[in-house]
C-alpha positions in Angstrom: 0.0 0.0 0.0 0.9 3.8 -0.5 1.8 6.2 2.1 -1.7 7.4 2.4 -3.1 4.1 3.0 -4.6 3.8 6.9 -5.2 1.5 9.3 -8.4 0.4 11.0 -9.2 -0.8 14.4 -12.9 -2.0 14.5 -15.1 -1.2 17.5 -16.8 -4.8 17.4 -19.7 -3.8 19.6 -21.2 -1.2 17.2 -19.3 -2.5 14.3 -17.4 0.6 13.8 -13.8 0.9 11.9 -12.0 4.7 13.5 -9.7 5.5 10.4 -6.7 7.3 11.7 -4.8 10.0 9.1 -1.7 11.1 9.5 -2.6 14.1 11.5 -4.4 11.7 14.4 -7.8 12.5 12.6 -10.1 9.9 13.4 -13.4 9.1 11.0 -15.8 6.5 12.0 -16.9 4.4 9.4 -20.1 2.5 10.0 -19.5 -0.6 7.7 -23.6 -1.9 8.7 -24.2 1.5 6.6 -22.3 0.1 3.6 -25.1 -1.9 1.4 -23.4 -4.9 0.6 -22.1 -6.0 4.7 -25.8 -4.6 5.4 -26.7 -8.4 6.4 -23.9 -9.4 8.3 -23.9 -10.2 11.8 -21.8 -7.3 14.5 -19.2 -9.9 15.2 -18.5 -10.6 10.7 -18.4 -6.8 10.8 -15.7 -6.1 12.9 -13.4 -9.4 11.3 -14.4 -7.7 8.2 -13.2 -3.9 9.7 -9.8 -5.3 11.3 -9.3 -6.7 7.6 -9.8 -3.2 5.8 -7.4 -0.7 5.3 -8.3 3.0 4.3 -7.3 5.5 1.7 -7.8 9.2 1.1 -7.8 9.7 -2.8 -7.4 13.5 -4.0 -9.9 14.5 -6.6 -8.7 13.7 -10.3 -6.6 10.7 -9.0 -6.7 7.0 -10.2 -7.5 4.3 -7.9 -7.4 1.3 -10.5 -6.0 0.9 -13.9 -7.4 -1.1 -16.3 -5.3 -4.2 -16.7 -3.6 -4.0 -13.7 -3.8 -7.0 -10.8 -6.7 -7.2 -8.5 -5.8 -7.3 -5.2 -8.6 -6.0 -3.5 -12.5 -5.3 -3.4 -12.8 -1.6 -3.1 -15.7 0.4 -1.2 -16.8 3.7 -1.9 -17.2 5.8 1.9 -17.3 9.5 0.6 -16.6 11.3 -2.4 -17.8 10.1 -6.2 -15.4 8.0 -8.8 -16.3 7.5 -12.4 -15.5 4.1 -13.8 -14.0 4.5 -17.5 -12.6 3.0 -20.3 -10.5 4.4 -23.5 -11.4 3.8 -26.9 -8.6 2.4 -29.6 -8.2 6.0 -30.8 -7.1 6.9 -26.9 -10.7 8.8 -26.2 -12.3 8.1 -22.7 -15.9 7.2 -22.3 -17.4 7.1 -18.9 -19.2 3.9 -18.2 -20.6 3.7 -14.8 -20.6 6.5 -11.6 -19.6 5.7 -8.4 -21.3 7.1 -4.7 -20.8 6.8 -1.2 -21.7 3.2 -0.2 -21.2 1.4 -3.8 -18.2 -1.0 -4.0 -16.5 -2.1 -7.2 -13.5 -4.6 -8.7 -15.0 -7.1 -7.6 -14.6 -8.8 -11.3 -11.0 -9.4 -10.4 -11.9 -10.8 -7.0 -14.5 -13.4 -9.1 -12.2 -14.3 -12.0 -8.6 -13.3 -10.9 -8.1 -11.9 -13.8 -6.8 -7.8 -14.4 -9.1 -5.3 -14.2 -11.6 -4.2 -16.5 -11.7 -0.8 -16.3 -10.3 2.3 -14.9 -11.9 4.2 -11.9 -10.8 7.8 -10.9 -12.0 10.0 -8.3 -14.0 13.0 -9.5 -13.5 14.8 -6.2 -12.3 14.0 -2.8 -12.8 10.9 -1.6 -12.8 8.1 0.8 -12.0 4.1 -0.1 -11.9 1.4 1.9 -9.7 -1.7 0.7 -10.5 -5.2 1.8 -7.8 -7.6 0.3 -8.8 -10.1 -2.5 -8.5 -13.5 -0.3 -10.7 -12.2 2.4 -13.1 -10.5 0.1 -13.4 -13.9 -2.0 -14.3 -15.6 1.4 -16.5 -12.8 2.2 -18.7 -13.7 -1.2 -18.5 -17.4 -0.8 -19.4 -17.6 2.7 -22.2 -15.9 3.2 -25.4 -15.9 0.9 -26.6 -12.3 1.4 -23.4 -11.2 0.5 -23.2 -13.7 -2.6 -26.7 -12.4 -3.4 -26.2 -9.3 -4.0 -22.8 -9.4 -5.9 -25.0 -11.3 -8.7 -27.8 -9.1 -8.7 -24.9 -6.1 -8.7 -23.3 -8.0 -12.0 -26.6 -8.1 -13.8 -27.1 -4.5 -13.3 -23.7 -3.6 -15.0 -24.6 -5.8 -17.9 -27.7 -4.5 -18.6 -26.4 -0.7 -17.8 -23.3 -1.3 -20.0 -25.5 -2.7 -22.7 -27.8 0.6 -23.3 -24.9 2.6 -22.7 -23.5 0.5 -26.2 -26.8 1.7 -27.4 -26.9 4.8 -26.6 -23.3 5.9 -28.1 -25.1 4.1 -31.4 -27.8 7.5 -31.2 -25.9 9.6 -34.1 -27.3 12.9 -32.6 -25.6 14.1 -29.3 -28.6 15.7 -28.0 -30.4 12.5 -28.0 -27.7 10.6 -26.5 -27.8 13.3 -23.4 -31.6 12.4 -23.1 -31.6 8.7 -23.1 -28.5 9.3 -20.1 -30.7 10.9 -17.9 -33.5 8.8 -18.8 -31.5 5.7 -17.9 -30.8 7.5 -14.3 -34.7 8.0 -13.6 -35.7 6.6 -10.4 -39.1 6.8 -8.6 -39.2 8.7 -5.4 -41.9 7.9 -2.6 -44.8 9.6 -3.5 -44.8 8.5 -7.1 -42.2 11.5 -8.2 -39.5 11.0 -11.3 -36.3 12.1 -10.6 -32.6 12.1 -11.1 -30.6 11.7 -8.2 -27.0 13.3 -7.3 -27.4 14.7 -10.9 -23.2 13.4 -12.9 -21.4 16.7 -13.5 -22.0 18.2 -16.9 -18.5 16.8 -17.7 -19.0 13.4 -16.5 -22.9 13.4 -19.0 -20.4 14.9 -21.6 -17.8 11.9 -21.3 -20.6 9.3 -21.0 -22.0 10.7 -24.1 -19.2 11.0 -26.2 -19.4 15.0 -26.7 -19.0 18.2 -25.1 -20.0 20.3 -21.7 -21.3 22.8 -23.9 -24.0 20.5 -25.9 -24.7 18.9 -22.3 -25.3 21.9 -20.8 -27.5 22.8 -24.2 -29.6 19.7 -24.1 -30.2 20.7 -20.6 -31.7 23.8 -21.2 -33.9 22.7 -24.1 -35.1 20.1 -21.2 -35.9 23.0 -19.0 -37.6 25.4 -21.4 -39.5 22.7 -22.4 -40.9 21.5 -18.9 -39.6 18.5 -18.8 -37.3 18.9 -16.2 -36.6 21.0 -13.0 -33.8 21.7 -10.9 -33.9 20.3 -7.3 -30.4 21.3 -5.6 -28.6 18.0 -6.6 -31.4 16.6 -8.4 -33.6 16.5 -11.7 -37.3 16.3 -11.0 -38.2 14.7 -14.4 -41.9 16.7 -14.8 -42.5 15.1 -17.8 -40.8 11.2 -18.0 -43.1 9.8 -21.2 -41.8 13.5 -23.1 -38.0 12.4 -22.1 -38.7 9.8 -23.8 -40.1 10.7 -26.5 -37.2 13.0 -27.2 -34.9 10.5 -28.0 -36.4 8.7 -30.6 -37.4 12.3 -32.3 -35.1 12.8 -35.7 -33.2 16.4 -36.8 -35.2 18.0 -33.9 -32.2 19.6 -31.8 -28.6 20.1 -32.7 -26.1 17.1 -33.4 
């Protein structure tokens, strides 16, 4: 590990892991909060938190190269990463972003093969590291855990199969809208929306173009009622009309 790698001494009682910087800092992490060890017993939670160790990654950083060794499962505490690839011609295209509580490489840990992707950290953040024997035992031991690394695996297929659709869209407009209408979730209450909206940079990576036609096919988006700005958030006023956009020919600019 690097120098900025930490240590962690789980509280086992409340299944707590302090991380320690540098400067004596201490940050609690509450690994029952993290989705995939929601399951687990307090005693597997604090083998599991005496097992991590901890990084602080500076925003624009890389955490994993594609092709490189896996030697670890990697969880997301704080900050957001974007998982990427390069194209033969050397351009990048954002496949998948990350937020607090996701984890990822865990291909590597399944396969042992080098990873599959890239992953940098689009601002400040906070990783957790648990190393690639015990996270392998984690998955094969227990069924909740096994569970939802499947489910997880599915997911990616089918997001990484209409995001090989969507870069097919010829007009970059379109490819903005059928982005955001892949991120739609339901709220309580019935309400569309976009949560933790990607960075206009990020949309503009994932859809092969610029910030500046993002931030156009925004505005049409907004003029047009569709959508509304929420602080971090889309409310999607209109979801059927989002739709509807994409599939719409020589309507908005390419």
């Amino acid at each position: 590990m690097t120098d900025d790698s930490q240590s962690a001494s789980p509280v086992s009682e409340e299944s707590q892991a302090p991380v320690e910087s540098q400067a004596q800092q201490t940050i609690t992490v509450h690994l029952q909060n993290i989705p995939l060890l929601s399951g687990l017993d307090s005693d597997t939670l604090a083998k599991v938190g005496a097992l991590m160790s901890f990084r602080k990654v500076e925003k624009d950083s890389y955490i994993l190269h594609k092709g490189a060794a896996g030697d670890c499962l990697l969880f997301l505490l704080a900050g957001r990463l974007r998982v990427i690839d390069l194209t033969e011609d050397g351009r990048e295209i954002g496949l998948l972003i990350l937020t607090p509580g996701d984890y990822f490489g865990e291909l590597s840990i399944i396969d042992g093969q080098p990873r599959s992707a890239s992953v940098v950290a689009t601002e400040h953040s906070l990783i957790a590291l648990l190393p690639t024997v015990h996270a392998s035992a984690l998955i094969h031991s227990h069924a909740s855990v096994a569970k939802q690394v499947m489910q997880r695996l599915a997911q990616k297929i089918r997001i990484e199969s209409d995001h090989r659709a969507i870069l097919g869209i010829q007009n970059a407009h379109r490819r903005v809208f059928a982005l955001l209408a892949q991120l739609v979730t339901v709220a309580p209450g019935g309400l569309a929306v976009i949560e933790n909206v990607p960075m206009r940079q990020e949309v503009a990576i994932m859809a092969n173009t610029s910030r500046e036609t993002v931030s156009r096919a925004l505005q049409v988006l907004i003029q047009q009622g569709v959508v509304e700005k929420d602080l971090r958030r889309l409310i999607v006023r209109q979801p059927e009309r989002l739709k509807a956009m994409i599939l719409e020919q020589d309507k908005h600019e390419p």
